[in-house]
ZASE-923537 format. One record per residue (C-alpha): residue number from 1; residue in one letter; y, z, x. Coordinates in pm, 1 decimal, m for minus. Example, Ala and Ser with C-alpha at 12.3 -4.5 7.8 and 13.67 -1.06 7.14 Angstrom:
<nodes>
> resi;resn;y;z;x
> 1;a;m450.0;780.0;1230.0
> 2;s;m106.0;714.0;1367.0
</nodes>
This chain:
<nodes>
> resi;resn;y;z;x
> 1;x;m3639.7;7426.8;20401.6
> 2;x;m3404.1;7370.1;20723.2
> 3;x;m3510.7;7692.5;20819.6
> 4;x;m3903.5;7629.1;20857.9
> 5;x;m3757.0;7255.1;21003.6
> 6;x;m3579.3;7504.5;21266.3
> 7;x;m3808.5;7734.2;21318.3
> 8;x;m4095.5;7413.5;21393.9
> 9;x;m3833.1;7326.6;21616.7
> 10;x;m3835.3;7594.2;21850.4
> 11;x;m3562.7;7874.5;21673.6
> 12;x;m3677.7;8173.4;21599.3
> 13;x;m3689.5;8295.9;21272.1
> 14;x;m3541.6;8642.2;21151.0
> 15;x;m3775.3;8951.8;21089.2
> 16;x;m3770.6;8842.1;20655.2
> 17;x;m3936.1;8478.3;20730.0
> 18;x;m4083.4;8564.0;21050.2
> 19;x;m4445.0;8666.3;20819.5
> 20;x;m4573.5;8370.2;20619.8
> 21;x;m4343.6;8125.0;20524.2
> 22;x;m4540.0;7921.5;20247.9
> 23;x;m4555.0;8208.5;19995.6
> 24;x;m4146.7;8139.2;19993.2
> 25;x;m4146.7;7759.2;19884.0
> 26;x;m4048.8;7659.7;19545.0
> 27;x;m4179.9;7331.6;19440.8
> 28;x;m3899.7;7134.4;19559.0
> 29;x;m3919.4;7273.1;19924.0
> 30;x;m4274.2;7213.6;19929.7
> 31;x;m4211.1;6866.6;19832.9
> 32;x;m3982.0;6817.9;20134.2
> 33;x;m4222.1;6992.9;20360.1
> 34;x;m4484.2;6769.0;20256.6
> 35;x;m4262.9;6464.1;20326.4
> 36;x;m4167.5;6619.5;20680.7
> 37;x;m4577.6;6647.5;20716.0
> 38;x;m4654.9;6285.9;20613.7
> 39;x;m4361.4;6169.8;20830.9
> 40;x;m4404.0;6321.5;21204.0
> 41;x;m4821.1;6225.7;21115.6
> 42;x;m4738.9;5900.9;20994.6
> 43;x;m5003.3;5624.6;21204.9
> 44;x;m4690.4;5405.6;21284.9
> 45;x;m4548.3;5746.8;21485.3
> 46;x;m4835.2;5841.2;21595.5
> 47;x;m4912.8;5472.1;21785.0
> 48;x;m4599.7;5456.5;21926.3
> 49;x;m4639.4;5810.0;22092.1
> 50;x;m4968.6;5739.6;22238.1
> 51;x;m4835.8;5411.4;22351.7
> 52;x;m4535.6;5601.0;22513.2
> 53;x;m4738.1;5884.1;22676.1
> 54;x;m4980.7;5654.2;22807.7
> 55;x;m4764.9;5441.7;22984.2
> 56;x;m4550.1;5700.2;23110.8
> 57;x;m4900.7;5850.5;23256.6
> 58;x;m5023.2;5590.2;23434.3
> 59;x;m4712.8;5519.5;23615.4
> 60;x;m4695.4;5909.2;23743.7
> 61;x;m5017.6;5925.0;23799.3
> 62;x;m5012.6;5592.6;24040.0
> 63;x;m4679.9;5756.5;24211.6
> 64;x;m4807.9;6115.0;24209.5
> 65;x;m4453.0;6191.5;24116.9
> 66;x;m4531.1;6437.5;23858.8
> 67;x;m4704.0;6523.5;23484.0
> 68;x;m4686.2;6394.1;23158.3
> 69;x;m4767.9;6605.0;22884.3
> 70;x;m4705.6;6523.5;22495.2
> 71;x;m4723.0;6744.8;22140.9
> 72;x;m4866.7;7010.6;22040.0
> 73;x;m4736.7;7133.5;22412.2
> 74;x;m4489.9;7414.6;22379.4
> 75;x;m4212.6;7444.7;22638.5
> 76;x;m4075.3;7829.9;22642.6
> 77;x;m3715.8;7828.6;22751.6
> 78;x;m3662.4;8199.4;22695.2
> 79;x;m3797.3;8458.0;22557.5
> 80;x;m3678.7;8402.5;22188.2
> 81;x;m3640.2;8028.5;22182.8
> 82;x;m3996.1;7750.1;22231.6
> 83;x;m3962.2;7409.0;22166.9
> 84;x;m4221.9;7107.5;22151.9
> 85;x;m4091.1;6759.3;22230.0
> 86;x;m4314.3;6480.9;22129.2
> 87;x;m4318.5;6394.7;22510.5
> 88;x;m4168.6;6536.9;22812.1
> 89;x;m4233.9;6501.2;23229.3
> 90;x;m4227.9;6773.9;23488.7
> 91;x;m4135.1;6606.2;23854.2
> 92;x;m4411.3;6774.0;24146.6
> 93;x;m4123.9;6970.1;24282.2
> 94;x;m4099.1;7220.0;23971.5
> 95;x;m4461.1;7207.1;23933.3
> 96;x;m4441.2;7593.5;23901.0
> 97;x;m4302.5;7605.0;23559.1
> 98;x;m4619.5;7465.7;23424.0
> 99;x;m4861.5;7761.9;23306.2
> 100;x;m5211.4;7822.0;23181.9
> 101;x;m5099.4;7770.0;22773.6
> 102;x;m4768.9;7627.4;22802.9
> 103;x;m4446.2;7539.2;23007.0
> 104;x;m4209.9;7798.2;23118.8
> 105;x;m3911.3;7618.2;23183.8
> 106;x;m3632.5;7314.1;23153.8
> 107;x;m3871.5;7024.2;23171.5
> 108;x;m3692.4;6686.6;23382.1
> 109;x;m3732.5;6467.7;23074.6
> 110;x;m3814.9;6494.9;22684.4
> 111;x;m3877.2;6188.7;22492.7
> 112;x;m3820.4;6224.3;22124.8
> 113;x;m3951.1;5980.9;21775.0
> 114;x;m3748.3;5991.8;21481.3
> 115;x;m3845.1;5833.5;21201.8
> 116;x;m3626.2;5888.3;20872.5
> 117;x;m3421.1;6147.4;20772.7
> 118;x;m3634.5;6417.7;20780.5
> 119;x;m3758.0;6404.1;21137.4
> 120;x;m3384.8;6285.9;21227.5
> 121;x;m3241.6;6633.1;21180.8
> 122;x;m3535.8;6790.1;21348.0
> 123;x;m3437.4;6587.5;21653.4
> 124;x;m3070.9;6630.4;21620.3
> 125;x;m3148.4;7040.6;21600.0
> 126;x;m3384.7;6983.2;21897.0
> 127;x;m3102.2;6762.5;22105.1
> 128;x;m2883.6;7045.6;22055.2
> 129;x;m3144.9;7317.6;22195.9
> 130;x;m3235.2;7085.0;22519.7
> 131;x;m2809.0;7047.5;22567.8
> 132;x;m2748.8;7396.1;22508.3
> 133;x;m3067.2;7491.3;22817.6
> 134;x;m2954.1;7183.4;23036.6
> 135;x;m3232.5;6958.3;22959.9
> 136;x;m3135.4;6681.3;23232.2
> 137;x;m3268.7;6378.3;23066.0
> 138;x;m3337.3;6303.4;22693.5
> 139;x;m3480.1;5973.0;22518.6
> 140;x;m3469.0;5934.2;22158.3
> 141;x;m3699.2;5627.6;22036.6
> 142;x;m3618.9;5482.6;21630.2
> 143;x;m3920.9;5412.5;21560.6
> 144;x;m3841.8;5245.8;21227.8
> 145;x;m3564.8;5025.7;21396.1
> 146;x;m3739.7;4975.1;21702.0
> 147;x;m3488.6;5135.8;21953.4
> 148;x;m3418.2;5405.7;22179.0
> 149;x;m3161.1;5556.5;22340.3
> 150;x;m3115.6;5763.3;22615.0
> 151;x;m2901.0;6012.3;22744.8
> 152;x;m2815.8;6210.1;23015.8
> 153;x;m2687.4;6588.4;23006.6
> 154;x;m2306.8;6702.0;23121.8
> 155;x;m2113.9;6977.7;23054.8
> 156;x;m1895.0;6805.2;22788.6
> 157;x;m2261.7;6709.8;22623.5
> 158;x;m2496.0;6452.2;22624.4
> 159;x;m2382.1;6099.2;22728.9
> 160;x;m2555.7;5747.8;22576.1
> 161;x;m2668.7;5586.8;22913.7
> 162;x;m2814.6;5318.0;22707.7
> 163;x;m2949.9;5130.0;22383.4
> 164;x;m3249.6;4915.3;22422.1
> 165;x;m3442.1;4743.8;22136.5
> 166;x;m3739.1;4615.1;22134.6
> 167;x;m3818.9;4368.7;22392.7
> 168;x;m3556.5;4519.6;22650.3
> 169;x;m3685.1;4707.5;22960.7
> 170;x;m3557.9;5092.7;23070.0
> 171;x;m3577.6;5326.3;23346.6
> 172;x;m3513.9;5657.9;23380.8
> 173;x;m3156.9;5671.8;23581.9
> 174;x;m3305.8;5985.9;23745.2
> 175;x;m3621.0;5908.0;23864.4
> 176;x;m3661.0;5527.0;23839.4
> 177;x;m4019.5;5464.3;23916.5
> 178;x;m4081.9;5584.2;23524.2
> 179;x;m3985.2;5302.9;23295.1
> 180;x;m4109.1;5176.5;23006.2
> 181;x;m4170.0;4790.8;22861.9
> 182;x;m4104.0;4806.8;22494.2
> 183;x;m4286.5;4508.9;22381.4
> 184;x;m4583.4;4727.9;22513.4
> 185;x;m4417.6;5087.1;22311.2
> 186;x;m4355.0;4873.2;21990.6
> 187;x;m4554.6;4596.7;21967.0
> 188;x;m4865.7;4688.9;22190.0
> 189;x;m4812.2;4410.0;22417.0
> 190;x;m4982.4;4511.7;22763.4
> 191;x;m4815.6;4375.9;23096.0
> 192;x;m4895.8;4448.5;23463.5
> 193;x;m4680.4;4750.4;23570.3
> 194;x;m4617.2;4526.6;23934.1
> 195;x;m4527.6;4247.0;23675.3
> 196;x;m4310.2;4413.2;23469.4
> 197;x;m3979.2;4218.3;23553.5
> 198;x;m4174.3;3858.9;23455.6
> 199;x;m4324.5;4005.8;23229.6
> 200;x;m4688.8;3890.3;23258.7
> 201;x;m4936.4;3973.8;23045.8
> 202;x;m5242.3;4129.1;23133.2
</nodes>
């Protein structure tokens, strides 16, 4: 089963598995798959990914500082290796990575949702991809705890810049005009982006 989880998250599978994979399953693995299925659909994930790619959209799109794009978007970083973050941003200056069906490239940020065990290894096999290509800027949001972290790549590996819950503010230490209100990512609570530091609703 951690194969098919790896190979969903952007690794490559060997010549034996790379056919149809369900004829393989036993019933246990299907099980799991299932559970993998029910948890990266779940409506609680779902919301707060919509909420997240939203609000990171209209703030590029009122800067013009570059695109948001979310899953099922597939990001080829070589030839043998394509990954799909929930969420990730492209800055207007490497607008040339971004091609008719997917990305080809290192986008400037991903933004990953974990929600229990399952989808927790799939990010921690995904945060290992984006270190090993140089992925600049990674945040993971807990949905079930109502967190998120972010990091920021080096050559020793990725370093926690930050845990926020949910009624902090964050910014991206890169480009700071994209930040997020997590009231609004958690909770649904809308605020004026002008506003943001009182935080008054809208």
């Amino acid at each position: 089963m951690l194969t098919t989880i790896r190979n969903r998250a952007g690794i490559r599978s060997d010549r034996r598995l790379s056919r149809r994979v369900y004829p393989f399953f036993n019933h246990n693995s299907f099980l799991v798959f299932q559970k993998y299925l029910q948890a990266r659909h779940s409506p609680q994930r779902q919301t707060i990914m919509l909420r997240t790619a939203a609000c990171l959209l209209r703030q590029t799109e009122r800067t013009g500082l570059g695109q948001v794009f979310h899953a099922p978007c597939n990001i080829l970083l070589d030839r043998t290796v394509v990954v799909q973050p929930d969420i990730f941003f492209v800055h207007n200056y490497r607008q040339g990575i971004i091609g008719r069906d997917q990305v080809y490239g290192i986008p400037d940020l991903t933004v990953d949702i974990q929600s229990g065990d399952i989808l927790y290894e799939e990010c921690k096999i995904r945060r290992k991809i984006y270190l090993w290509f140089g992925v600049p800027e990674l945040w993971l949001i807990d949905s079930d705890r109502c967190m998120v972290e972010t990091f920021l790549w080096s050559e020793l590996g990725y370093i926690s810049t930050g845990v926020y819950g949910k009624f902090d503010r964050l910014s991206s230490l890169r480009f700071p005009e994209i930040r997020l209100i997590l009231s609004e990512i958690f909770e649904g609570h809308l605020y004026s982006t002008e506003d943001a530091g009182n935080k008054v609703r809208v």
